[in-house]
Backbone and ligand atoms as CSV (ligand in chain L), in Angstrom:
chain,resi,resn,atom,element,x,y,z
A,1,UNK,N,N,30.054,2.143,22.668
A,1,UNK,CA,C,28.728,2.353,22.071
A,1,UNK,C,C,28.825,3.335,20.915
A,2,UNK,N,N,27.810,2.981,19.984
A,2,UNK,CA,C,28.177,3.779,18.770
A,2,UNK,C,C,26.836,5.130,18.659
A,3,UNK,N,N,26.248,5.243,17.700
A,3,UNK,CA,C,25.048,6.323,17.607
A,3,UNK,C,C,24.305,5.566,18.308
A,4,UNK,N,N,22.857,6.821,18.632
A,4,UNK,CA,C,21.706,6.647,19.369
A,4,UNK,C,C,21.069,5.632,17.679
A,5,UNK,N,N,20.602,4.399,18.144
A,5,UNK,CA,C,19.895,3.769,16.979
A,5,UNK,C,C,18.497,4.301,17.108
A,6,UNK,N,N,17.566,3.993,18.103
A,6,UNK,CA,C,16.070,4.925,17.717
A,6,UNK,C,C,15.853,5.037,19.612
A,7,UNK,N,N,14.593,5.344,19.665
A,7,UNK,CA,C,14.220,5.872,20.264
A,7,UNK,C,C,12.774,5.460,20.584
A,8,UNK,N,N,12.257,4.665,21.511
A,8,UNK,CA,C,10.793,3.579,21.819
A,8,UNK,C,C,10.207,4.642,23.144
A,9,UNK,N,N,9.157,4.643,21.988
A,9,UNK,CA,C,8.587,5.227,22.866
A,9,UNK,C,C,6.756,3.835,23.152
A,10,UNK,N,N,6.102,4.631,24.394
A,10,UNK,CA,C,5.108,3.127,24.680
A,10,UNK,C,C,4.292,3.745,24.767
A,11,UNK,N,N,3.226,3.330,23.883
A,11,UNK,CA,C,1.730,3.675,23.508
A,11,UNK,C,C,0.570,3.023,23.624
A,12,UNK,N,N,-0.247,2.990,23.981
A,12,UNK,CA,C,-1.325,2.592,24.653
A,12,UNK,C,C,-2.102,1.962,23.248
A,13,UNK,N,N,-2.117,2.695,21.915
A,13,UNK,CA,C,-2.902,2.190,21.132
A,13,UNK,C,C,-2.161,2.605,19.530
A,14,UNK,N,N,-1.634,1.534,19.437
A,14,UNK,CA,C,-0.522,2.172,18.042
A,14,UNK,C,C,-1.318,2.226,16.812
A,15,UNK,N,N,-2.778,2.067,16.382
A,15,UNK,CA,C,-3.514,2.854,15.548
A,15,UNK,C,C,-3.227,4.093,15.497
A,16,UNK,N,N,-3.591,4.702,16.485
A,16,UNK,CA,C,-4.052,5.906,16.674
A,16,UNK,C,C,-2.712,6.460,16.881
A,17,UNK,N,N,-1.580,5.859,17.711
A,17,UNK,CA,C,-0.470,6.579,17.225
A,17,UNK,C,C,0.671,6.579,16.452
A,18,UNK,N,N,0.222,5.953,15.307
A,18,UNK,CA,C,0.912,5.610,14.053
A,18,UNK,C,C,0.446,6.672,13.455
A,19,UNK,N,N,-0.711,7.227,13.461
A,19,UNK,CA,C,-1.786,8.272,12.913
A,19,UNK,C,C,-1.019,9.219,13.211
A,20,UNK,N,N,-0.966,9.901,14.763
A,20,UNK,CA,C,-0.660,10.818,15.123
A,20,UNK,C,C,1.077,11.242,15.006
A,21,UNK,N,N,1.862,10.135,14.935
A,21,UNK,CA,C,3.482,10.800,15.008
A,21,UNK,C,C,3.304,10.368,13.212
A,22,UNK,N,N,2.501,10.516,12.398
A,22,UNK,CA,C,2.417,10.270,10.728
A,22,UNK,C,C,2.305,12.021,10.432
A,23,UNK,N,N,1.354,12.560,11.309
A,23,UNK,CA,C,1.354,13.709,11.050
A,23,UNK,C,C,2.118,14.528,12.051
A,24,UNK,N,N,2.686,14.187,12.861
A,24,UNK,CA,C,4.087,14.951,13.531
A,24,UNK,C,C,5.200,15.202,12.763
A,25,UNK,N,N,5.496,14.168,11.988
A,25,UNK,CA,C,7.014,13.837,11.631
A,25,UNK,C,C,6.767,13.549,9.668
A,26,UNK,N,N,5.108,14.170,9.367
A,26,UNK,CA,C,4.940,14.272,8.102
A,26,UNK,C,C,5.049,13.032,6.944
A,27,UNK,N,N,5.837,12.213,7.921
A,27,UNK,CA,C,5.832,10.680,7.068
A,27,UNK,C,C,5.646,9.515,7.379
A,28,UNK,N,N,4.576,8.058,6.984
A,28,UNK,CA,C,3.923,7.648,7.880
A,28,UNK,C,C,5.450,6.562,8.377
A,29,UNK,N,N,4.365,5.629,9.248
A,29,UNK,CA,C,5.341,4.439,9.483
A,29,UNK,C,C,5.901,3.602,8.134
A,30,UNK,N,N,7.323,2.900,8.174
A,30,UNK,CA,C,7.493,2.188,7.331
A,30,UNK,C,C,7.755,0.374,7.460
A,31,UNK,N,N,7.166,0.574,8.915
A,31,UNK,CA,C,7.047,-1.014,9.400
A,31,UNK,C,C,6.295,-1.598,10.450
A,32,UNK,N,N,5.623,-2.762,10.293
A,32,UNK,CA,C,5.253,-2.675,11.832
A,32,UNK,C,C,5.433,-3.951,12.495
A,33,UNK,N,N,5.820,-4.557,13.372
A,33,UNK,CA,C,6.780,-5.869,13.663
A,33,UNK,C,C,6.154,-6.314,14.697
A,34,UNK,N,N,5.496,-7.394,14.799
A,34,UNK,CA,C,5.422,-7.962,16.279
A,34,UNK,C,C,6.362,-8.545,16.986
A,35,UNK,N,N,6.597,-8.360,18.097
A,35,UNK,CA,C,7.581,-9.452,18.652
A,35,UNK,C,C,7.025,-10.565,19.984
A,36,UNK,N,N,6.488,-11.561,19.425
A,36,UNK,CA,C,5.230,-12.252,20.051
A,36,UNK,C,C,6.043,-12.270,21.696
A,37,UNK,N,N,7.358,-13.041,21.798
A,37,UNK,CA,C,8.112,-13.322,22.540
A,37,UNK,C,C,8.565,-12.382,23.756
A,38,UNK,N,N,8.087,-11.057,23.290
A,38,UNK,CA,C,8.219,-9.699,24.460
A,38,UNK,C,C,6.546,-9.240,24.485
A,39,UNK,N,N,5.644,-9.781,24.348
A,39,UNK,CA,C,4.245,-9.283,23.933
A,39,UNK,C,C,4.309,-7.862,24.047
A,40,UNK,N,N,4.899,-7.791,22.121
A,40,UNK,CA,C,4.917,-6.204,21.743
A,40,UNK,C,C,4.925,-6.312,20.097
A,41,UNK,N,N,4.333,-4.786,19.691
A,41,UNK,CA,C,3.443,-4.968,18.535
A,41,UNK,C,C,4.751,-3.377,18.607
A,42,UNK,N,N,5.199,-3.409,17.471
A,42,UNK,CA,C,6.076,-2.594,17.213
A,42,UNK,C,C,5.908,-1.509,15.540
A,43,UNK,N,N,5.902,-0.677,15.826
A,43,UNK,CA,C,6.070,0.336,14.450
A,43,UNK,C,C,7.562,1.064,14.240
A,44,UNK,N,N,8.067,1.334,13.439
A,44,UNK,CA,C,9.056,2.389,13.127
A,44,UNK,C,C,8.522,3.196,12.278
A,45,UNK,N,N,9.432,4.690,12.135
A,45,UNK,CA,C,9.281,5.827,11.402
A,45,UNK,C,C,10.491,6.208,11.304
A,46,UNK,N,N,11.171,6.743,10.127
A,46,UNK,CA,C,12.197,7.487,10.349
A,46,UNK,C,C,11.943,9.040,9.998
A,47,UNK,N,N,12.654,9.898,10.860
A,47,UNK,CA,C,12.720,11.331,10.364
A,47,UNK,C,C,13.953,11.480,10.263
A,48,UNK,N,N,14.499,11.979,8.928
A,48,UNK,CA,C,15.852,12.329,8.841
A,48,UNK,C,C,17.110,11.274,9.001
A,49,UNK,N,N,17.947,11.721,9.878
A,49,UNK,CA,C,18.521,10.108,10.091
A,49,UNK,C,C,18.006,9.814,11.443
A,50,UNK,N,N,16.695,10.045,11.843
A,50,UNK,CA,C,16.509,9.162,13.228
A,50,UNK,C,C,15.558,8.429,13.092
A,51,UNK,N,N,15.076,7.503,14.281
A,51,UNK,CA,C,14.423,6.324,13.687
A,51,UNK,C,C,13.477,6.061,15.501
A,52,UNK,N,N,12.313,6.321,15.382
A,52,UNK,CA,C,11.485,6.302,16.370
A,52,UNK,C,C,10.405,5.117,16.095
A,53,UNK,N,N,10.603,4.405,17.737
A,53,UNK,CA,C,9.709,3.097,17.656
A,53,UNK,C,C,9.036,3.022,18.200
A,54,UNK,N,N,7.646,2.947,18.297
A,54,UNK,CA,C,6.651,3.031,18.997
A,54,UNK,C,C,6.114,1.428,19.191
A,55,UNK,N,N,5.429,1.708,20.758
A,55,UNK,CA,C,5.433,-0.119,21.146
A,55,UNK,C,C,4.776,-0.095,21.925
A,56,UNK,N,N,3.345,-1.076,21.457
A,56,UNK,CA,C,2.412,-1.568,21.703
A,56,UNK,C,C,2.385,-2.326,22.404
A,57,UNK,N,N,1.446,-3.385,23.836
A,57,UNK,CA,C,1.811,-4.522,24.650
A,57,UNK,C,C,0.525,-4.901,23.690
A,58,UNK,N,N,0.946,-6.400,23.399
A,58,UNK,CA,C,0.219,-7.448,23.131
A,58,UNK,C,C,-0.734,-8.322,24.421
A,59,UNK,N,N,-0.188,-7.972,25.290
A,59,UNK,CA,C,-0.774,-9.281,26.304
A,59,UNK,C,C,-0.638,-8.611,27.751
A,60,UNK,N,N,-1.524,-8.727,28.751
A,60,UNK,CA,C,-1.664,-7.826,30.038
A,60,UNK,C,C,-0.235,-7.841,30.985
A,61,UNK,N,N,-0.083,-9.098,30.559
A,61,UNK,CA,C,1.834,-8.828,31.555
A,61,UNK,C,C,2.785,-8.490,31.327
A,62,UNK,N,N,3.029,-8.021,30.088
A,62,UNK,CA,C,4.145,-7.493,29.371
A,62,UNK,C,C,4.757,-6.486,29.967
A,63,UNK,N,N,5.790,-6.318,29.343
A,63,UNK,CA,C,6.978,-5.003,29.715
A,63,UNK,C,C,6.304,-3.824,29.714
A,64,UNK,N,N,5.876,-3.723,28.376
A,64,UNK,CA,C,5.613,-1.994,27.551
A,64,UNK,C,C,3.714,-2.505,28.727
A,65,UNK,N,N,3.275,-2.761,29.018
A,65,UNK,CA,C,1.798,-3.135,29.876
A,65,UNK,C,C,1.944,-2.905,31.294
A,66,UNK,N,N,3.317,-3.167,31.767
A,66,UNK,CA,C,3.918,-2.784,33.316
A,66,UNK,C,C,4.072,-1.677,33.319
A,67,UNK,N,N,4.944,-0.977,32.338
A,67,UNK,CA,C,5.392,0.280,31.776
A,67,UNK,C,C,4.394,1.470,31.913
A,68,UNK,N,N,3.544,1.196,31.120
A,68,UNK,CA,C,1.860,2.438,30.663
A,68,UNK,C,C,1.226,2.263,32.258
A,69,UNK,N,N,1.441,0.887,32.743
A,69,UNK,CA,C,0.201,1.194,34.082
A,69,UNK,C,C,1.059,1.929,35.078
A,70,UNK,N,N,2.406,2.026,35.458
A,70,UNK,CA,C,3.501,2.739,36.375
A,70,UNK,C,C,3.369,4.194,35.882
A,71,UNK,N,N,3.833,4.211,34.549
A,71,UNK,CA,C,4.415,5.429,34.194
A,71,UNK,C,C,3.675,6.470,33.164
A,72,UNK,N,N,2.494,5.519,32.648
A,72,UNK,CA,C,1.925,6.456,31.579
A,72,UNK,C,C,2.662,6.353,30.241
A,73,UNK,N,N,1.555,6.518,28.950
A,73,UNK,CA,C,2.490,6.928,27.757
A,73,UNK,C,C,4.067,7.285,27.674
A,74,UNK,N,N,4.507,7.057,27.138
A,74,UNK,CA,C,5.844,8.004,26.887
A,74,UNK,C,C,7.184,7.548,26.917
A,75,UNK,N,N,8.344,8.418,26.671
A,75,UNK,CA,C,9.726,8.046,26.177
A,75,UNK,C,C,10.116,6.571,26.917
A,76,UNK,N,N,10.196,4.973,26.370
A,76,UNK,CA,C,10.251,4.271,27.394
A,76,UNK,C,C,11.843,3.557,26.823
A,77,UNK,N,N,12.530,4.064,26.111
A,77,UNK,CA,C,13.966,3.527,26.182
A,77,UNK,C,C,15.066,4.138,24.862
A,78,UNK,N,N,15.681,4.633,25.110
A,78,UNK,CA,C,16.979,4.751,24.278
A,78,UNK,C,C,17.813,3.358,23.952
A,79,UNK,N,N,17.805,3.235,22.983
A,79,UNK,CA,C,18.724,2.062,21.817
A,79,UNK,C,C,20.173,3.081,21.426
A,80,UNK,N,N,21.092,2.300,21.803
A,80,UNK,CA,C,22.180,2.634,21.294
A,80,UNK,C,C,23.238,1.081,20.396
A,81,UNK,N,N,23.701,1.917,19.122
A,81,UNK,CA,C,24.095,0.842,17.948
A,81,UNK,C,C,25.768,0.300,18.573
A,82,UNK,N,N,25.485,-1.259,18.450
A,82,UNK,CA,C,26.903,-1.277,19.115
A,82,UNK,C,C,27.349,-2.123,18.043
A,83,UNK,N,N,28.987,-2.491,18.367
A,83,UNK,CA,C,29.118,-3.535,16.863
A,83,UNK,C,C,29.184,-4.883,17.404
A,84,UNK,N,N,29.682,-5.446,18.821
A,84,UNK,CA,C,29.758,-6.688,19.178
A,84,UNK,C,C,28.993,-6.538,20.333
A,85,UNK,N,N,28.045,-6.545,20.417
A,85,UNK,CA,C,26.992,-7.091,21.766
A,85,UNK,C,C,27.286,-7.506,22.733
A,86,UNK,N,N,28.072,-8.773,22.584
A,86,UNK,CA,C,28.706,-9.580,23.736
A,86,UNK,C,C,29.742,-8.654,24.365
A,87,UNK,N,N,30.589,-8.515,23.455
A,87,UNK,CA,C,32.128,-7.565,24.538
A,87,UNK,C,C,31.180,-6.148,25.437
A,88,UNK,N,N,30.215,-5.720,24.733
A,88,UNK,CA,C,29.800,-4.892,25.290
A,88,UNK,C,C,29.128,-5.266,26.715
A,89,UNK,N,N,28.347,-6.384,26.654
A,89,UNK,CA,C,27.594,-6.625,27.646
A,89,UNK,C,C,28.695,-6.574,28.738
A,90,UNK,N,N,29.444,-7.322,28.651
A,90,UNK,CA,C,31.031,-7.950,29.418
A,90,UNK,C,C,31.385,-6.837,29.816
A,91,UNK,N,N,31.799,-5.762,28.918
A,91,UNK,CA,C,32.488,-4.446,29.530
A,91,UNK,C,C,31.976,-3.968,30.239
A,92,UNK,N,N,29.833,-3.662,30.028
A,92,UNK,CA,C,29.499,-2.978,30.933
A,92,UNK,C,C,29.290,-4.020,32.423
A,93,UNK,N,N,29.082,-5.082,32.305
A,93,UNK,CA,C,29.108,-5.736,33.624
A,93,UNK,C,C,30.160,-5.427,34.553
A,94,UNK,N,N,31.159,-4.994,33.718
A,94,UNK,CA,C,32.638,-5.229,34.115
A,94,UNK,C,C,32.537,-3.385,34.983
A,95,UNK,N,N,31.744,-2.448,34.531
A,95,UNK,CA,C,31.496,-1.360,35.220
A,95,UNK,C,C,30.611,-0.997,36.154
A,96,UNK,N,N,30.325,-2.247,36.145
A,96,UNK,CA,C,28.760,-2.428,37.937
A,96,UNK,C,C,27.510,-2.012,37.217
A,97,UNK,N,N,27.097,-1.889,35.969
A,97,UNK,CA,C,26.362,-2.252,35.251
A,97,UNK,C,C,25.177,-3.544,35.500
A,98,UNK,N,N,23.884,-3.481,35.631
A,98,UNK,CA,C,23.179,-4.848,35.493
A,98,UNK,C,C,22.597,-4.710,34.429
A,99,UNK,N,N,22.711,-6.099,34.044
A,99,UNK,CA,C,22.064,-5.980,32.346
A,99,UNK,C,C,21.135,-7.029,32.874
A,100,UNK,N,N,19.726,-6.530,32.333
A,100,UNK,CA,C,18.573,-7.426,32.402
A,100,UNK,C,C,18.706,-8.823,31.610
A,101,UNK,N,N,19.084,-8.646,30.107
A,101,UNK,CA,C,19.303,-10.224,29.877
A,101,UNK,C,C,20.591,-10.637,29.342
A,102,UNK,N,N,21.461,-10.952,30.057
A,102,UNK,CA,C,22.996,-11.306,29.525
A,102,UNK,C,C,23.256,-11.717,28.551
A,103,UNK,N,N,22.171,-12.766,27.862
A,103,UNK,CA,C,22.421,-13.491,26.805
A,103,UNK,C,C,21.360,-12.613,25.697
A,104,UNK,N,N,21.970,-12.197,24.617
A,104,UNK,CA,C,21.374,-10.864,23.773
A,104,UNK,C,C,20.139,-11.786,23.152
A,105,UNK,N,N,18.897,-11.321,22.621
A,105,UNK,CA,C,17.734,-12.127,22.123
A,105,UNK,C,C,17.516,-11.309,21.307
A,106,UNK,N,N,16.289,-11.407,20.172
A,106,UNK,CA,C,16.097,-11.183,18.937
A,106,UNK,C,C,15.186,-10.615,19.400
A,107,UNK,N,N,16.021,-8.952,18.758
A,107,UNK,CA,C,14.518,-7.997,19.082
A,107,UNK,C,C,13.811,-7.570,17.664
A,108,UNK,N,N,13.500,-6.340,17.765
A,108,UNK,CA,C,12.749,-5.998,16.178
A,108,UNK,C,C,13.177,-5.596,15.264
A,109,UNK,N,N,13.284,-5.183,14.009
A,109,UNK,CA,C,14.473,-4.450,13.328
A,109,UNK,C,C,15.401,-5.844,12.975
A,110,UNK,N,N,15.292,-6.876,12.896
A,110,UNK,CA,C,16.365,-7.644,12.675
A,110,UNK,C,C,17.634,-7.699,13.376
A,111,UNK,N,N,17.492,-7.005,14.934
A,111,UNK,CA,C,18.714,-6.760,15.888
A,111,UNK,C,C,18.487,-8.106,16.882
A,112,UNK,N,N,19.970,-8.200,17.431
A,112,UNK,CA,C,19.991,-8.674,18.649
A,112,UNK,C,C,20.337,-7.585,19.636
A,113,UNK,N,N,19.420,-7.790,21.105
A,113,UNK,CA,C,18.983,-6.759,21.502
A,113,UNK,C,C,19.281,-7.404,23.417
A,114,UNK,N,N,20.012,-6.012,24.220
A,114,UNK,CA,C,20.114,-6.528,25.520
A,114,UNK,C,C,19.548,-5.023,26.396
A,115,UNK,N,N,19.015,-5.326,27.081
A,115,UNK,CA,C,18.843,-3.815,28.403
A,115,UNK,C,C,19.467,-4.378,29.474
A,116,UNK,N,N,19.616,-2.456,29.890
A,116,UNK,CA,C,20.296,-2.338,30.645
A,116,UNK,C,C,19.349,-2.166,32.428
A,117,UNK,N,N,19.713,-2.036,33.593
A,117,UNK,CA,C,18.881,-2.176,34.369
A,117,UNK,C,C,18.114,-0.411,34.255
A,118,UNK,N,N,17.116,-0.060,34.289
A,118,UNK,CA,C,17.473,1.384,34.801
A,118,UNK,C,C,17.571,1.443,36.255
A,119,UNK,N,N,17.449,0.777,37.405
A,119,UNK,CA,C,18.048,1.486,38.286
A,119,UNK,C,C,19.393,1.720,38.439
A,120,UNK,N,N,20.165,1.262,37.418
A,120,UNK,CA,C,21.720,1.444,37.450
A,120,UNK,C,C,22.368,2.062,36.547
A,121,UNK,N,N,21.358,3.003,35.378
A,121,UNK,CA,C,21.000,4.314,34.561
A,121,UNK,C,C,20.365,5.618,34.772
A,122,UNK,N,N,20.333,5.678,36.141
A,122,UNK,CA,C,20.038,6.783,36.672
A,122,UNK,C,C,18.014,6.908,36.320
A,123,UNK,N,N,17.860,5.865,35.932
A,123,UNK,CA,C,16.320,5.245,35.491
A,123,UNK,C,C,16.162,5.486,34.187
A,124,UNK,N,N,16.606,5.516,33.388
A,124,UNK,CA,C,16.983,5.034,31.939
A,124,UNK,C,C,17.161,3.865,31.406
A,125,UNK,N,N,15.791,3.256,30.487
A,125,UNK,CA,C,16.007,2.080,30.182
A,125,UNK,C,C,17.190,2.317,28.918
A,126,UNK,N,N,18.216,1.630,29.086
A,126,UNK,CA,C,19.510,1.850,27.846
A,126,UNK,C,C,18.927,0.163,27.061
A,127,UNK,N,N,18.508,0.282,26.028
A,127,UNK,CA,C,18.653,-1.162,24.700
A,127,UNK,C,C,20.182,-0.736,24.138
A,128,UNK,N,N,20.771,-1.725,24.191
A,128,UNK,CA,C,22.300,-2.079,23.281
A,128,UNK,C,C,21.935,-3.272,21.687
A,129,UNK,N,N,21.494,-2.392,20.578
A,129,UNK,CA,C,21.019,-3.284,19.647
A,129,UNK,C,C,22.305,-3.460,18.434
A,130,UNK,N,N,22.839,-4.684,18.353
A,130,UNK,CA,C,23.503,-5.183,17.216
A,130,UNK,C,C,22.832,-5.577,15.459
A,131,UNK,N,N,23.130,-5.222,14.982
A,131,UNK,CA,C,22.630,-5.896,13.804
A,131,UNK,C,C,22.737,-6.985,13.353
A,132,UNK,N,N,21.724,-7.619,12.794
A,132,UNK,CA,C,21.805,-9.314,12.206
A,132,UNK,C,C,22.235,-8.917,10.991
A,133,UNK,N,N,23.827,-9.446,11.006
A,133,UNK,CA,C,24.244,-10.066,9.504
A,133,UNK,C,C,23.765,-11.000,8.587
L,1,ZN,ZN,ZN,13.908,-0.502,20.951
């Protein structure tokens, strides 16, 4: 695994907190992405060299919608930049690792994108995001 790529955090209403981490981090968002297919409505920001994603549920059954009603607002996954996705998935399977979707899918950012289980992260959702060439 290479650098931490960003950092998703899950928000209940990404108006209002596009607003609010605009004036945290002094600079607003510079994207905002749906990803119909995970019913999630996605923003980025970068500060410095880091890159924080905030994520909206589109639709009542969703991930980031399971997420807010369990756990409340807040830090809901670390992305780390890898260069081959696949060997990675493989290696970590290969360490008793469960990866939620084996076969990597198109997340936001133009990545292909896999998680990891968190009960087998000490409850840490881990994203492993590759870049689309
Ligand atoms: Zn992410």
């Amino acid at each position: 695994m290479d650098k931490i790529e960003h950092i998703g955090i899950a928000v209940k209403d990404l108006e209002k907190s596009n607003k609010l981490f605009a004036s945290l981090f002094g600079v607003p968002h510079y994207k905002i992405e749906e990803v119909a297919s995970e019913g999630v409505k996605t923003s980025f920001f970068k500060t410095g060299p880091n890159k924080i994603e905030l994520l909206e549920s589109t639709k009542p059954d969703s991930p980031i919608a399971k997420f807010i009603e369990k756990k409340g607002e807040g830090i809901h996954h670390i992305a780390f930049a890898v260069k081959d996705i696949v060997s990675e998935i493989e290696r970590l399977k290969g360490e008793g690792f469960t990866i939620l979707n084996e076969v990597p899918k198109k997340g936001a950012d133009n990545k292909l994108v896999a998680f990891l289980h968190p009960k087998t992260t000490n409850g840490v959702l881990i994203e492993l995001c590759q870049e689309i060439e």
